[in-house]
C-alpha angles and dihedrals in degrees: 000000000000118000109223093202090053118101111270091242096045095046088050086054091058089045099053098039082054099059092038085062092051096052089043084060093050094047105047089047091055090046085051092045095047094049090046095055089031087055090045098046091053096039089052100040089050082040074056116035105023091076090048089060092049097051090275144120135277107244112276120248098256095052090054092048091050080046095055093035082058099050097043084052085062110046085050089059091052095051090041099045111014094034120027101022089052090043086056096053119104122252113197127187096244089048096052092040083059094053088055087050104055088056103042107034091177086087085076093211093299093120091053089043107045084045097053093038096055093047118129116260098005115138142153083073109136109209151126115269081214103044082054094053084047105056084042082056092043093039086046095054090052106049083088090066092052119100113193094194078074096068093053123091099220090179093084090046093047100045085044094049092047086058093043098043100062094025084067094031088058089040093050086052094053086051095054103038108042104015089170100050092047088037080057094047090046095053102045087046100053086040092240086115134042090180106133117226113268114247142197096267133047113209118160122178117250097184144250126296112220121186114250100235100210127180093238114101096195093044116083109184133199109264104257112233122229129195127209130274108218082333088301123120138179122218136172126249122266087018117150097204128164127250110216136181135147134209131219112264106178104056102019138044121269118238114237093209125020113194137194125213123197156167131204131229084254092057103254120146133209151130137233128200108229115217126226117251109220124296136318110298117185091353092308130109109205128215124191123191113205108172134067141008085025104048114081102007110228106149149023109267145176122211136181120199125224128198121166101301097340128085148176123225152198091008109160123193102204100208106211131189109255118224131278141205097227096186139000123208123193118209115196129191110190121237113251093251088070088046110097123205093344093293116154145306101290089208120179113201123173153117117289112261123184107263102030116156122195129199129262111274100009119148105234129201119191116195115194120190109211116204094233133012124302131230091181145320133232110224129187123185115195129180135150086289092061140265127297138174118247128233117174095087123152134193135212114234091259093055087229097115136050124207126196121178116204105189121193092029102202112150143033111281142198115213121200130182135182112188120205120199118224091270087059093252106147135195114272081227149044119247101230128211129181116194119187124208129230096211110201102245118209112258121272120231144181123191112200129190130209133193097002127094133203088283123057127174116243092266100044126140114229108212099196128180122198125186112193130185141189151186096230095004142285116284100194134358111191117172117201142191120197132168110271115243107230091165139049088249099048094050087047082065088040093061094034091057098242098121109075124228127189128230133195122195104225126210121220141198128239085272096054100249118141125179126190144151124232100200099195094203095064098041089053080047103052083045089251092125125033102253105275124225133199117267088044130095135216138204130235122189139152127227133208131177128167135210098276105130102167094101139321104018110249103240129163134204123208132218116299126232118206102198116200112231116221145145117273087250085063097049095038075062101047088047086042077058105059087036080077095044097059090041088060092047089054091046084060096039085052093048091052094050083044090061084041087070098047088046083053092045099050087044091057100038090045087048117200100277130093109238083211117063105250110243101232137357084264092075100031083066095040093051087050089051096051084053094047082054099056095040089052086047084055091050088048096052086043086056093040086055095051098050086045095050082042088051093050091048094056094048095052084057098048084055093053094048093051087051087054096044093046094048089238101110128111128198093240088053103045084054087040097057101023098038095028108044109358104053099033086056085053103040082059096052092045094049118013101023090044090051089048090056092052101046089047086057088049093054082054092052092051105050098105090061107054098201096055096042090053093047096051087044089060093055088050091052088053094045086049088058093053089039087056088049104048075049100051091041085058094045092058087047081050086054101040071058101050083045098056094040090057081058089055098050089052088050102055084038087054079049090041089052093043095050090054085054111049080045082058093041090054096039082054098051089051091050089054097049083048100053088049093073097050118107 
């Protein structure tokens, strides 16, 4: 503070020191402030514009708060510290005299002196009130010779004003010359403003396309494009979707490569290239990136994009698992037609296993589980009538199964199924199911006749065998005999019922096999059949139908037999006619063994043994092996002949049995045909010609030793000839009944003739009564 008993000059000299210090101390703290905020503004705009010149990012929010918090840290300390806490400081006047002194030491100590010594209330001083006046007067005179300027350190206001200067040179520049661009780093600074800088080029995401995976095989839809969520996206596992984005191309410059940049969530880095897309289309360039991350999915990433000084950040793909059907169970109810009896339901329920076949017109329910919750599916069904979506789809409350009924299950089907979670990610693949189908086939039957040709007489009795199978069982077997339509008229009744035929519902065993006898006499009898006369036909057939009720019913018709109708005398004639065949037949059995014999003889008479030493080992084998050969031919012709004799057999029963079945046997023909022809030709097959066979075998046994063979050959030679006798015995047999059939045939010839006869004589008398009555 001013001293009042200070000389005025020197008084003025403090004074104006003191507030030259306090002005010293303003002025270096602004310099400070204002170095400190200039430093800051450029460091953070080059902290925020320099990577975007690079192909960076502007600097997030949070680094520009902690900037400015920093800052203003800073410019509070040098209030606090450089400005208000030196301003509060006290200045004295001895303080400030000393201060004089110590930069101008020609003042020999007189300002300090004359300052302390003139203080208020100081005492104890021992000193000259002249000498006092003295050293005012001295330090007066030399207040003129102080330079304040002197006291003061400009080097702290210089190095911070030659930071300051050009900092806010530079600063009003940038505000001239480009307003918006410092109005913008201001802003964002100062936090007034998030705009990012503007940059060269303009590039904006679109999305990614991902294929719509769909359950047709014969539908291809467009890929559906999705956008980012806060720059999140989900997408499914294995995907192959498409990256797009597209750049401005009116006002900025287009990028010639774009490219991404991203790591994975495993911690894999890497980049793409994307590739332009055409040309520019409504002012936009567009870019796609194919390739990885984002073909096959197979993890979680995040990606930034680059192009030219713009880029997209902080972009993150969320790959998700897709759902899966984790098990699929096939419930089956039967159709009515495989229910027997009314019994149950007959119910399959299982899991589905790859070659399952249902049966036709079965009602299917197919019951997928799905690994998360569903929002939908989409189902195809495709069978040889197409393929169609299907829409009765139900869901359990969860939404973690998914239930679709096929009723009236009749042909093979293909069930796929695309299953979409409640975010809409789908499987990259459709679930596929083949169901084969068990179609019901119509019965198979088979109608057999025994004992009856293709000729019956007009009572005959029909003996039949069917043998009918299934799949699931017969329903019904009805075998019929109806007369047979030779003319349009008769046909005419055929179709208009009026011609009768008769039906018998057969019973049949657990194999099938029914067995049953139409006796024609007593169906004409009980008014069944129209009566049947001789010179008609008539059909026999069998029926069989089974339980299958979807649609057409599944029946099947037999063979048919068309029977010829004629008199006993006709068909006595056709069996007299076979009787000559086989006859025939035995004639040429009875000529082969015959040769047999002679083939047997020339063996034995020749022996087994060359009459000539064979050269070498090698002939000698190939002269027994001729001889092998001719003994196996002879085994063969005594087989032929059984089978023959066997054949011949057969056939004379069946001739018997048709002479039974048709009423027109006779005991003497019956001993005639079966005594005197069919057993004895079984009864050689059975002893001599079997014998023969064996031994036959034996001489091939035997080859190798010459004696033995010789010696059993000799026994074969001698059954031959029995077996030639008993045949020839039954050949003549075969001849006595050719004979007396010949007599038979005169005699219905003599009856024929009669007959003729009696049928002119009447016509004649008739003739003659009639003539009688002419004029």
């Amino acid at each position: 503070m001013p001293n009042n008993y200070l000389d005025p000059q020197l008084a003025t000299l403090l004074g104006s020191l003191r507030e030259r210090v306090r002005r010293y101390v303003i002025w270096d703290s602004v310099l400070a402030i204002l170095a400190v905020l200039l430093i800051a503004f450029w460091l953070g705009l080059a902290m925020d514009y320099v990577p975007v010149m690079l192909g960076g990012t502007e600097m997030p929010l949070l680094a520009r708060t902690l900037l400015l918090l920093v800052v203003a840290g800073l410019v509070i300390a040098i209030v606090a510290k450089m400005l208000l806490g030196r301003l509060n400081r006290p200045l004295p006047d001895d303080s400030l005299a000393l201060l004089v002194e110590r930069h101008h030491p020609e003042l020999g100590g007189r300002l300090v002196t004359a300052v302390q010594l003139n203080e208020p209330g100081r005492s104890g001083d021992s000193h000259s009130p002249e000498l006092l006046k003295r050293v005012h007067k001295e330090a007066a005179s030399a207040v003129d010779q102080v330079d304040p300027n002197r006291v003061f350190r400009w080097e702290p206001l210089v190095r911070k004003g030659m930071v300051v200067a050009p900092l806010a040179l530079l600063l009003l520049g940038f505000a001239i010359f480009n307003p918006s661009a410092f109005e913008r780093a201001t802003g964002r600074l100062t936090l007034l403003s998030n705009d990012p800088w503007p940059r060269r080029a303009d590039i904006e995401m679109v999305g990614v396309e991902l294929p719509v995976v769909t359950a047709s095989e014969e539908e291809t839809l467009e890929p559906t494009l999705l956008e980012f969520t806060d720059k999140t996206m989900r997408l499914p596992r294995g995907s192959n979707a498409t990256l797009r984005i597209r750049a401005e191309a009116e006002e900025s410059e287009v990028p010639m490569l774009c490219t991404v940049y991203y790591r994975t969530e495993s911690g894999t880095r890497g980049q793409s290239n994307m590739r332009r897309v055409g040309r520019v289309v409504d002012g936009f360039q567009s870019f796609v990136l194919e390739g990885p991350p984002l073909a096959g999915l197979s993890e979680s990433f995040t990606f930034s994009i680059l192009g030219l000084d713009d880029r997209l950040d902080d972009y993150q793909v969320e790959a998700v698992v897709p759902p899966a059907i984790t098990e699929m169970n096939v419930n089956v109810r039967y159709p009515d037609y495989l229910r027997v009896d009314g019994a149950g339901d007959v119910d399959l329920s299982s899991q589905y296993k790859s070659g399952l076949r249902i049966n036709e017109g079965s009602n299917v329910t197919l019951v997928a589980s799905s690994s998360v919750p569903l929002g939908d599916a989409d189902v195809m069904l495709k069978n040889d009538r197409g393929e169609q979506r299907a829409t009765n789809l139900q869901y359990s409350d969860d939404r973690r199964e998914l239930r679709l009924n096929l009723d009236d299950f009749d042909a093979a089907t293909t069930v796929r199924i695309v299953p979409r979670d409640e975010g809409g990610i789908s499987a990259q693949a459709a679930y596929r199911y083949f169901m084969g189908v068990v179609l019901d086939e119509p019965p198979e039957l088979e109608l057999r006749s025994k004992g009856i040709g293709t000729a019956v007489t007009s009572i005959a009795r029909l003996p039949m065998t069917a043998v009918v199978t299934d799949d699931y069982g017969i329903k019904e077997l009805r075998l019929s005999v109806a007369p047979s339509a030779t003319t349009d008229a008769e046909k005419d009744a055929t179709d208009n019922g009026a011609t009768k035929t008769a039906d018998r519902i057969l019973n049949f065993d657990r194999d099938g096999k029914a067995k049953e006898v139409l006796d024609l006499r007593d169906l004409v009898a009980d008014g069944e059949l129209d009566e049947i006369v001789p010179g008609g036909a008539i059909n026999v057939f069998a029926q069989a139908s089974d339980r299958y009720d979807l649609a057409t019913p599944h029946v099947t018709r037999s063979e048919v037999f068309r029977l010829q109708v004629v008199t006993p005398e006709q068909l006595l004639a056709l069996l007299e006619r076979r009787e000559l065949g086989m006859r025939s037949r035995l004639e040429q059995t009875i000529d082969e063994t015959r040769s047999l014999r002679d083939t047997l003889d020339q063996l034995r008479r020749r022996g087994f043994e060359s009459e000539e030493v064979p050269a070498d080992e090698r002939e000698k084998t190939r002269q027994e092996q001729v001889r092998r050969l001719r003994v196996q031919q002879s085994g063969l012709q005594a087989s032929k002949t059984s089978e023959e004799l066997t054949g011949i057999a057969a056939s004379l029963d069946d001739l018997l049995q048709e002479m039974v079945n048709n009423r027109v046997d006779s005991v003497d023909r019956r001993e005639r045909i079966g005594t005197g022809v069919r057993d004895p030709l079984k009864k050689i097959v059975a002893e001599p010609l079997a014998r023969l066979i064996n031994q036959i075998a034996e001489i091939e046994d035997l080859v190798g030793s010459p004696a033995d063979a010789a010696s059993k050959t000799a026994d074969a030679v001698q059954t031959s000839e029995e077996v030639l006798l008993q045949l020839t015995a039954v050949l003549e047999k075969m001849l006595d009944l050719e004979s007396y059939n010949e007599i038979l045939d005169i005699v219905r010839g003599l009856i024929d003739d009669q007959d003729e006869l009696i049928d002119e004589t009447k016509e004649e008398r008739k003739k003659r009564v009639l003539d009688m009555f002419k004029p």
